[in-house]
N, C-alpha and C positions, 0 to 999 in steps of 0.2 A: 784433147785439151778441154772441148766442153764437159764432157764427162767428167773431169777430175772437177772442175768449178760446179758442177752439180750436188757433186758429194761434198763441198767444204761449205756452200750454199745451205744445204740442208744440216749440215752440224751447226753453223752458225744459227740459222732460225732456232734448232733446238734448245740449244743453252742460252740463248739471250730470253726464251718462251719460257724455260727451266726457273730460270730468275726471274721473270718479273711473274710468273704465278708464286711460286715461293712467297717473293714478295708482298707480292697482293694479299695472297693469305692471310700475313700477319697484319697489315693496315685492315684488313676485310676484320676479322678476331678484333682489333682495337675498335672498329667501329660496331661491333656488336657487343661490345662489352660497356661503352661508355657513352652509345646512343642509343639503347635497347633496352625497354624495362621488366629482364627477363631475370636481371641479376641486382644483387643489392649496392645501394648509391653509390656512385664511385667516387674513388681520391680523386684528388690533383689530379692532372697530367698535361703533359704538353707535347703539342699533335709533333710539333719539327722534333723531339727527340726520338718518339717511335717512327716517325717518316725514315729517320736516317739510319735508326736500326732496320728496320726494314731492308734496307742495304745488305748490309752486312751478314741479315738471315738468306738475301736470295744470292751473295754472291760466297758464300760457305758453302750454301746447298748444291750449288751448281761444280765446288772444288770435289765434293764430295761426291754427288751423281760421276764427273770425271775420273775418277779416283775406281768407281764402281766397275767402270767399262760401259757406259751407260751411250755413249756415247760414237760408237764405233760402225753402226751401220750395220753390222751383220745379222743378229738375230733376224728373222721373218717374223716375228710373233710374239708381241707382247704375252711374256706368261708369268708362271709363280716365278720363277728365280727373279724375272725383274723385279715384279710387284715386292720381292726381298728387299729386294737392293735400294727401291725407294723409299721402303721406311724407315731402311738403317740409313739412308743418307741423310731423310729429311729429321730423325731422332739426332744424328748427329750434330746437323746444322746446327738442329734449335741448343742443343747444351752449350755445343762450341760455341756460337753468338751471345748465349746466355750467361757463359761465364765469361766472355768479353765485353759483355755489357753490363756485369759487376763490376768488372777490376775499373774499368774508366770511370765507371758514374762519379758525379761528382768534379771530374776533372778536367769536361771537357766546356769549353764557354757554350752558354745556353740550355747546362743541364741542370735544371730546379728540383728535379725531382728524383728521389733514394734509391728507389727501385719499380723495375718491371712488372706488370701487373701478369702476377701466375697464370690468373684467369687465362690473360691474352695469349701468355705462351702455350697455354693448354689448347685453348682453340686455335690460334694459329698450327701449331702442330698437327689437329685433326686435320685442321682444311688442305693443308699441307702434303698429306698422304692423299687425302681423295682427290683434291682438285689435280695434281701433278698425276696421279695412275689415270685418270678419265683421258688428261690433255696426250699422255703417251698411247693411252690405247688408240685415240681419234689419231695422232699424229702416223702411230703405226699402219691404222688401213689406207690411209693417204699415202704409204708410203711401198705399202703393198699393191694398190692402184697404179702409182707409177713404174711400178717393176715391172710391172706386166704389161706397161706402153714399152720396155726397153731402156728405162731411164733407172739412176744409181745404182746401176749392174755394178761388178766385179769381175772383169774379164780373166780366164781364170782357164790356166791347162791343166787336163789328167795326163798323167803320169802314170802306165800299169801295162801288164798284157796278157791280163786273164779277164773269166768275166765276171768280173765282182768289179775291177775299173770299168768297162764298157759299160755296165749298168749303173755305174755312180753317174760315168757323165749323161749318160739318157736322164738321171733322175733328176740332176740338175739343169738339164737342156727345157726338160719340161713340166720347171719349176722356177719360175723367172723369180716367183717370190718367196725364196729363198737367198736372194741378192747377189747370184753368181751369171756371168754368161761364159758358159765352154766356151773357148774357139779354140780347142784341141786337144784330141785322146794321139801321145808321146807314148811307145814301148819306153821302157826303161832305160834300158841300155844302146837307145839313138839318141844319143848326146848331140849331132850335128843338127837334128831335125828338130830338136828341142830348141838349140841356138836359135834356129831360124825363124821359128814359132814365135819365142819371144820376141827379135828384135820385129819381127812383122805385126804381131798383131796387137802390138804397145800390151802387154801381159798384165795386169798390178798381183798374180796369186800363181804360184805352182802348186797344184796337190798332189801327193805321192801316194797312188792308190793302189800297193801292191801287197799281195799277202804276203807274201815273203822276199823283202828286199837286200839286195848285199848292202854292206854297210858301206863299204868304200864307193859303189856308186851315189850312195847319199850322202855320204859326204862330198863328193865331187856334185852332184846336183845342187845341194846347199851354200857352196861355192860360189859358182854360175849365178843361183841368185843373186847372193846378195851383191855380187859384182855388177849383174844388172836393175839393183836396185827392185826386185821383184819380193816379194814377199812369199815364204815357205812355210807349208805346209805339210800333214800326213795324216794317213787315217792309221792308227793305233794298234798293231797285233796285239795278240794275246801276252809276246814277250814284252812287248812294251808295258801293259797293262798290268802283268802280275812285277813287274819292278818298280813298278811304282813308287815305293819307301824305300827303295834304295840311298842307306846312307855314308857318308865318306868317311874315315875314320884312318889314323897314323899308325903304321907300325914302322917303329925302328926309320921314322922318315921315309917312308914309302906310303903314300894313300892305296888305298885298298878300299872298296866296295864290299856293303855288308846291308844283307836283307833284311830291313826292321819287321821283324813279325809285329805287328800290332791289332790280333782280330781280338776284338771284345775284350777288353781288360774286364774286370771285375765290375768294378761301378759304374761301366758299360753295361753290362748286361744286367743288373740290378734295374736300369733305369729303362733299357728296353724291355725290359717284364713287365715293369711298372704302366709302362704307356700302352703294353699290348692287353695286359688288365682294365684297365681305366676305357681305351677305349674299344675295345673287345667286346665286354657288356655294354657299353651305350648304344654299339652297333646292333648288338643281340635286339637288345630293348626297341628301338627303332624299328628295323627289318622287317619285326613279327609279324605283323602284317601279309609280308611278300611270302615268308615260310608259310604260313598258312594257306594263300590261295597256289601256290605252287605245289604243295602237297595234296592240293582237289584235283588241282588241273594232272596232275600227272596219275594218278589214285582213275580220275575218268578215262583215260587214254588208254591204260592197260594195264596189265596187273603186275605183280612183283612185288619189291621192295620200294619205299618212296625214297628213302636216303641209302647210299650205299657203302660199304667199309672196302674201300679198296686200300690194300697194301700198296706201300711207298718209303724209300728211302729217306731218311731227317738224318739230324745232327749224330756226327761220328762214326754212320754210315748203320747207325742200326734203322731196324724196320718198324711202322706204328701203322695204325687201321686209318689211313684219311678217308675223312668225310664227306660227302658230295652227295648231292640231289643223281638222283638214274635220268638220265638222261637218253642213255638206248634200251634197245628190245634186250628183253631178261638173257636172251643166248649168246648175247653181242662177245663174249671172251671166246665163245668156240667157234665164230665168224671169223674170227682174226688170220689166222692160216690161209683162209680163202680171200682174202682183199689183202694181201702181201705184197701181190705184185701190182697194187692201184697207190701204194705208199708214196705221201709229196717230201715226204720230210728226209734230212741228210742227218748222217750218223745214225746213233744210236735210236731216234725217235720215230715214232708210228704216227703220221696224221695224214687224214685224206678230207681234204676240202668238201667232198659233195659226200661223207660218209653213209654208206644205206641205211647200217646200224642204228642210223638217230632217230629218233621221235619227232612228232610235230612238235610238241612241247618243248621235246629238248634241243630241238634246235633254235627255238627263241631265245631259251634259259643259258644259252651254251653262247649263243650270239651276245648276250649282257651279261653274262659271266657270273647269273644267277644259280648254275649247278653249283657253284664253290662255295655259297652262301653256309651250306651247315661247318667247314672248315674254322665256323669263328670257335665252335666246339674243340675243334683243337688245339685251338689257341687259347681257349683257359684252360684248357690240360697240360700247357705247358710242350707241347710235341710240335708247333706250329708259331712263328711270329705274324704281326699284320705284314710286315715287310720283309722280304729276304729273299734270295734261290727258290723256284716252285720245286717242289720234293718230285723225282722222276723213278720210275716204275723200278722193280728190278729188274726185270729184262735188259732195262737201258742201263744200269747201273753193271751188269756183267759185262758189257764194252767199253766201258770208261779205261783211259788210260789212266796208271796212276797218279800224274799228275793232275788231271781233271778231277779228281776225289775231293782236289781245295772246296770244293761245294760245300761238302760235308761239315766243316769246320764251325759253320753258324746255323742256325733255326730255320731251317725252309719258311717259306712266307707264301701268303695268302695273294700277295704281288710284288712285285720288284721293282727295278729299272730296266730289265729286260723285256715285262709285260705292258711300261707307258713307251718302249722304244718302238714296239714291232707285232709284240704276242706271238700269235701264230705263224706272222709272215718271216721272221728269223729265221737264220738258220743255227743248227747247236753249236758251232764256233762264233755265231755272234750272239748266241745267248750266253755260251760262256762268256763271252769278252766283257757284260753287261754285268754280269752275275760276282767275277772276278774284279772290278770293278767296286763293284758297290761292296766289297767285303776289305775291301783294302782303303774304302775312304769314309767309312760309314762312320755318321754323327745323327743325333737324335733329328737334328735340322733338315737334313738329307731324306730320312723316311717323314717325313712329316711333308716332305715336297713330294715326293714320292706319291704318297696319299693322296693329294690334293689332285697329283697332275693324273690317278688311276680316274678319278670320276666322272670328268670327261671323255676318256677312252670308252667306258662302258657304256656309258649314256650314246656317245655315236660309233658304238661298236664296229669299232676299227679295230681289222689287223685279229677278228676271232672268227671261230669255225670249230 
């Protein structure tokens, strides 16, 4: 029971924090706009009618933060999707308040004056995005700090009995701040020992961490929950993932199920070109620097080529020369035969953590994910987007099942959602599941987080080899 008052405790602090910075904001804007002589003279005004809008902007903002899911306790980590979600909330506020504080002016006693000072809504709005991202980021390590005392956990069973569940729950076992606490890995199919779990160890999450689960057990597990008021969850197959846009549709009064193909319509892709142009060369333009002293550093190490044209599969399965800085010894393709059996990777894919093949060089360049740098070359050749599927060898493209070929459908990319999830440490059914994924939900919005969230990966080179 204290547990649950922990969690309603810390959502209350949130949202009454939500508002009255909000708030504060906009009285902060009004006192910099008509106590500050930064700007010119101001009108009128009267403090009690912005006091009370004020109101109205920090209790908008906080419907809206709610609205966002902002508010739920799960994330571990203030990142870009939230930092989204706070500007569209706090842009929202300020219009919605703004146009509710058009239609009354005038009508309410004690209001003298016509209208709102822009200024103030402009500044209010800035402070609004910053002060509110700072106060969630500080709120979020506080909040990371207590999960790791054992405090606003989620006590929470796995569900599975391969090892892909056994390692989910290890990785939540020993990761407090990610806001879960295991107390239980459930085979699938012990219904009674699941009961039992739940009524003992007061539950609030079941996760179903099974590669391939029958569907009548989950629906009987789904049941169970909600009967014991637990909350359901699953981690995603691949089937789940490529239906995604499944949509309903009447024949003859009969619903029926029907696949919306939706990859890249037209002025989709017009405008993904547009941004892989645009910001393509600025990256070029920038970099130069780094391609310069990478092409000494590797030029001093040993000889060869400095950039190299390895073949690789792109868009509708034809072959193009990608780009990349050399990274190993010049013989490193006829090595491959003999480091066969050192291979870490599943399916179709070749990679060995401590590879001998690599350079000193190129194992820096390869840990920051500076070999891929000449690929922006490909990318205004049009054979390459910044975002999408990494294009895989054709060796590995000869074991694809044909279903797996959906890759092919869009622009291989320079990074994905597969390479800010995991990189190297994936395995190729969850690089598919990443890749399938982001081809089925892709919006300019999406690769633009995407970006944002690769910089940090490289920078603390995680998850390459």
């Amino acid at each position: 029971m204290q547990r649950i008052d922990h969690k309603a405790l810390f959502k209350l602090v949130l949202a009454v924090l939500d508002l009255t910075i909000i708030a504060g904001g906009f009285m902060s804007a009004y006192w910099i706009r008509f106590h500050t002589p930064f700007f010119p003279p101001p009108p009128i005004s009267n403090f009690g009618t912005y006091f009370r809008f004020s109101f109205l902007l920090g209790f908008v903002g906080f419907v809206t933060l709610y609205s966002a899911g902002m508010y739920r306790l799960q994330q571990p980590f203030f990142g870009i999707d939230d930092f989204f979600s706070v500007v569209k909330a706090v842009t929202l506020s300020h219009l919605i308040a703004a146009a509710v504080g058009f239609a009354v002016r005038g009508r309410l006693p004690g209001d003298e004056i016509e209208t709102y000072s822009r200024i103030v809504l402009a500044i209010s709005w800035l402070l609004g995005i910053v002060l509110v991202t700072f106060w969630r980021m500080g709120y979020d390590m506080v909040l990371i700090m207590l999960r790791k005392r054992g405090l606003v956990l989620a006590r929470v069973v796995i569900v599975g009995e391969n090892d892909f569940s056994r390692s989910f729950y290890g990785l939540l076992k020993e990761n407090p701040e990610l806001g879960y606490l295991p107390v239980g890995l459930v085979e699938e199919d012990d219904q009674a020992a699941l009961e039992k779990t739940i009524r003992r160890g007061q539950v609030d999450e079941v996760i179903l961490a099974a590669r391939d689960a029958d569907s009548n057990r989950v629906m009987v597990l789904m049941g169970h929950c909600q009967q014991e008021g637990v909350v359901f969850s699953m981690v995603p197959t691949l089937f789940h993932v490529l239906t995604s846009q499944i949509q309903i549709r009447e024949v003859a009064g009969v619903p029926i199920f029907v696949l919306d193909e939706r990859i890249f319509l037209r002025s989709s892709r017009i405008l993904k070109r547009a941004i892989d142009l645009v910001l393509g060369i600025c990256a070029l333009i920038l970099l130069s620097p780094v391609w310069i002293l990478t092409s000494i550093l590797i030029r001093l190490e040993s000889t060869g080529p400095i950039i190299l044209k390895q073949a690789r599969i792109g868009k509708r399965a034809q072959p193009f020369s990608c780009f990349k800085f050399r990274s190993m010894r010049p013989d490193a393709d006829a090595m491959q035969d003999e480091l066969e059996h050192l291979n870490e990777a599943q399916g179709p894919l070749f990679k060995i953590r401590n590879d001998p093949r690599i350079t000193r060089v190129g194992r820096v360049i390869r840990k920051f994910s500076i070999d891929e740098l000449p690929q922006l070359i490909n990318v205004l050749r049009g054979e390459m987007s910044l975002v999408g599927p990494r294009p895989p060898l054709p060796s590995e493209v000869d074991e694809y099942e044909p279903w797996q070929r959906k890759r092919f459908e869009v622009l291989p990319g320079m990074t994905g959602l597969a390479q800010i999830s995991g990189r190297s440490d994936l395995t190729f059914d969850e690089t598919l599941r990443f890749d399938f994924y982001y081809i089925e939900n892709w919006s300019p919005l999406v690769d633009i987080k995407i970006m944002l969230k690769t910089a940090p990966k490289v920078i603390l080179a995680r998850g390459a080899y």
